[in-house]
C-alpha positions as CSV (number, residue, x, y, z in Angstrom):
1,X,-4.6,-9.7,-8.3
2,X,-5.2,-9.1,-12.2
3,X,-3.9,-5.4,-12.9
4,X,-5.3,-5.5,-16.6
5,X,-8.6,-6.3,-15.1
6,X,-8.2,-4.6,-11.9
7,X,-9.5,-6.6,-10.0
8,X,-8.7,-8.9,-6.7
9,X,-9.6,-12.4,-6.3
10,X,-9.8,-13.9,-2.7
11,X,-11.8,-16.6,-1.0
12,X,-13.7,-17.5,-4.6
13,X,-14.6,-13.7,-5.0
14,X,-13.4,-10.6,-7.5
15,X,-13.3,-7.3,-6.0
16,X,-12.9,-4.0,-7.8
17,X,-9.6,-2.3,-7.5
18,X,-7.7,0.7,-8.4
19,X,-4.1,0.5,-9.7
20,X,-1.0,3.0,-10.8
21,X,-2.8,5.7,-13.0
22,X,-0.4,4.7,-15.4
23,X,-0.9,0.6,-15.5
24,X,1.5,-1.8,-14.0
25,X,5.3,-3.2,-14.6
26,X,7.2,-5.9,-14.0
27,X,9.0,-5.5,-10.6
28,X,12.3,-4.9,-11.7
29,X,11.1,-2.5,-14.3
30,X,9.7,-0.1,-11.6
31,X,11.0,3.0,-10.7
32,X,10.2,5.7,-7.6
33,X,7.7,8.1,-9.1
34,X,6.6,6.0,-12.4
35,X,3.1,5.9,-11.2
36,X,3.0,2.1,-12.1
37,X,2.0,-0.8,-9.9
38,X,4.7,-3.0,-9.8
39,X,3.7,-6.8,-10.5
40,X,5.6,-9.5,-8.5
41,X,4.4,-12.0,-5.4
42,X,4.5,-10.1,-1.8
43,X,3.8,-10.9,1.7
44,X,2.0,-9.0,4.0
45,X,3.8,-7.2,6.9
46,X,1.9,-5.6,8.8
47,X,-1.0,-3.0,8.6
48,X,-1.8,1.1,10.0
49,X,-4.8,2.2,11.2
50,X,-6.5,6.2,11.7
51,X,-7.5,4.8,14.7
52,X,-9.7,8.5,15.8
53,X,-11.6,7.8,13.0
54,X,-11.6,3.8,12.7
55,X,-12.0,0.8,15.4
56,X,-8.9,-1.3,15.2
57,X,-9.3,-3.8,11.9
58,X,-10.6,-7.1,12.9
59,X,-7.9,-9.1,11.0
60,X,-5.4,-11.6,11.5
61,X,-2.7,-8.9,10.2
62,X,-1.2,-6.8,13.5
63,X,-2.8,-3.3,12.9
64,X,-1.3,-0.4,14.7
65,X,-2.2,3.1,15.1
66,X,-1.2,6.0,13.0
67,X,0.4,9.0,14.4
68,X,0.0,12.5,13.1
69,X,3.8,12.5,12.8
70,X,4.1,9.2,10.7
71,X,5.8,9.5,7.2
72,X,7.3,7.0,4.6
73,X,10.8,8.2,3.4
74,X,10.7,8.2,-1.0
75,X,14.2,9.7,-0.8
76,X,16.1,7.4,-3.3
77,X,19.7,8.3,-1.8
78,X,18.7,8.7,2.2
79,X,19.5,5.4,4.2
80,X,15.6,5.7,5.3
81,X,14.2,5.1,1.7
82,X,11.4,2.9,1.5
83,X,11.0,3.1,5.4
84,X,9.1,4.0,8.0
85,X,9.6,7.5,9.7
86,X,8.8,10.2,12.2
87,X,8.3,13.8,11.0
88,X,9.4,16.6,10.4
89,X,12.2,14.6,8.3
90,X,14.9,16.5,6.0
91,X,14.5,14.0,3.1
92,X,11.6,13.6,0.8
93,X,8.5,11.3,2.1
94,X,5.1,11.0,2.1
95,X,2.8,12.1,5.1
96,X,0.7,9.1,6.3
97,X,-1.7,10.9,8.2
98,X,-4.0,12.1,5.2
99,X,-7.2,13.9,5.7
100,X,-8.5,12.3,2.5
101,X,-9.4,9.0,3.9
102,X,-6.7,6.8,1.6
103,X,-4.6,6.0,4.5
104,X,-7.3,5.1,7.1
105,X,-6.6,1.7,6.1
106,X,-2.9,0.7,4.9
107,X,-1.5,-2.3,4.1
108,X,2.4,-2.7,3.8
109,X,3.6,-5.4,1.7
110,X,7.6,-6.5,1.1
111,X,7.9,-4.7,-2.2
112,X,11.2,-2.9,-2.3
113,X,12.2,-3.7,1.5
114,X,14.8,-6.5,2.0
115,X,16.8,-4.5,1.8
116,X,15.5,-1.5,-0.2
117,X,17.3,-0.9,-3.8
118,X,17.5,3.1,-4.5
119,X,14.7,4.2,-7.3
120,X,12.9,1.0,-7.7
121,X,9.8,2.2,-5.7
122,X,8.7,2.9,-2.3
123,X,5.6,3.5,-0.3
124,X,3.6,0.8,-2.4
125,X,0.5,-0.4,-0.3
126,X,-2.7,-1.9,-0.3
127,X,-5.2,1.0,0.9
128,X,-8.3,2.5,0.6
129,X,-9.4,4.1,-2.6
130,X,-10.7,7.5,-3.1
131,X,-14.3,8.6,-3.0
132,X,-14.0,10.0,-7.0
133,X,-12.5,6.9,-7.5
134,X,-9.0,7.7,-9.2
135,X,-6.3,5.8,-10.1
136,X,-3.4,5.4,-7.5
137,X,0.1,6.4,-7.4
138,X,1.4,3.0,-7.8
139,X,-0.7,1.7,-4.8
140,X,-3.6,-1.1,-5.0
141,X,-7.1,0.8,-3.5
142,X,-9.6,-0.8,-2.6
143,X,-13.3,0.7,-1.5
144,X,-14.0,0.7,1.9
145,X,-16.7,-2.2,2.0
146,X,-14.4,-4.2,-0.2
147,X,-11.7,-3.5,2.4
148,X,-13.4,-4.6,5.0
149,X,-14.3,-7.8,3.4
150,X,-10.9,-9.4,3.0
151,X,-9.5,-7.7,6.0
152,X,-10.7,-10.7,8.6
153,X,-8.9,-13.1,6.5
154,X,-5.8,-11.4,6.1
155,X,-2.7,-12.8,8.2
156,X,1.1,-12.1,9.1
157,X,3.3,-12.9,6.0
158,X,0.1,-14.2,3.6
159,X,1.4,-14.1,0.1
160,X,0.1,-11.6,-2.2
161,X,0.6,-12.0,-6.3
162,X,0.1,-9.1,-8.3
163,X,-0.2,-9.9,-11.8
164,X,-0.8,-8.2,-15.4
């Protein structure tokens, strides 16, 4: 992925992207909130799904529902941060289930997450991008037809560079 082109290159193809409204950063130099994409090599963990609105991705990444009560904790000092939770939840997160359409598709990559250093980022994905188009919070967005290309190639623990 070229953040100063915005683009993703798979399989001999570019594809449009959206990045951090405010550009990219080295990895190390990211911080929760900065509203930067942070540039380093990832793997792919796993994926979520809205599955009352989508079939279940054909992909060789394991998909699994969303829940109405699914949340990411952002909470820089609570021993959740950067993970996966259930709401209601007393720290700071962000909702998963959005009525916007970002996270019908989601893809969680190993930024920040083994183990998870306070303040330098959480809740960085590969997802779908809004209809107006806008930038992310940090995130990599994708449309939905470019989603849907590169999702029946995707596998468990591909490697993922993001690059300025």
């Amino acid at each position: 992925m070229n953040t100063s082109a915005s683009t993703i290159q798979f399989g001999g193809k570019t594809y449009p992207c959206r990045i951090g409204r405010k550009g990219a950063t080295p990895y190390e130099n990211g911080r929760e909130g900065d509203e930067k994409t942070p540039c380093g090599d990832y793997i792919l963990r796993f994926g979520l799904f809205r599955a009352d609105r989508l079939p279940r991705p054909r992909s060789g990444l394991t998909f699994r529902p969303l829940r109405e009560d699914d949340g990411w904790c952002d909470a820089s000092d609570d021993p959740a941060y950067n993970r996966f939770i259930r709401l209601p939840y007393a720290a700071t997160h962000e909702k998963l289930w959005r009525e916007d359409g970002a996270y019908d598709v989601v893809l969680v990559m190993s930024h920040n997450d083994s183990p998870p250093q306070a303040g330098l980022g959480s809740a960085v994905f590969f997802h779908l991008a809004q209809p107006d188009d806008r930038e992310t919070l940090g995130c990599v967005a994708l449309a939905p037809e470019e989603m849907v290309k590169l999702l029946p190639h995707l596998k468990m623990g591909m490697r993922v560079s993001i690059q300025e």
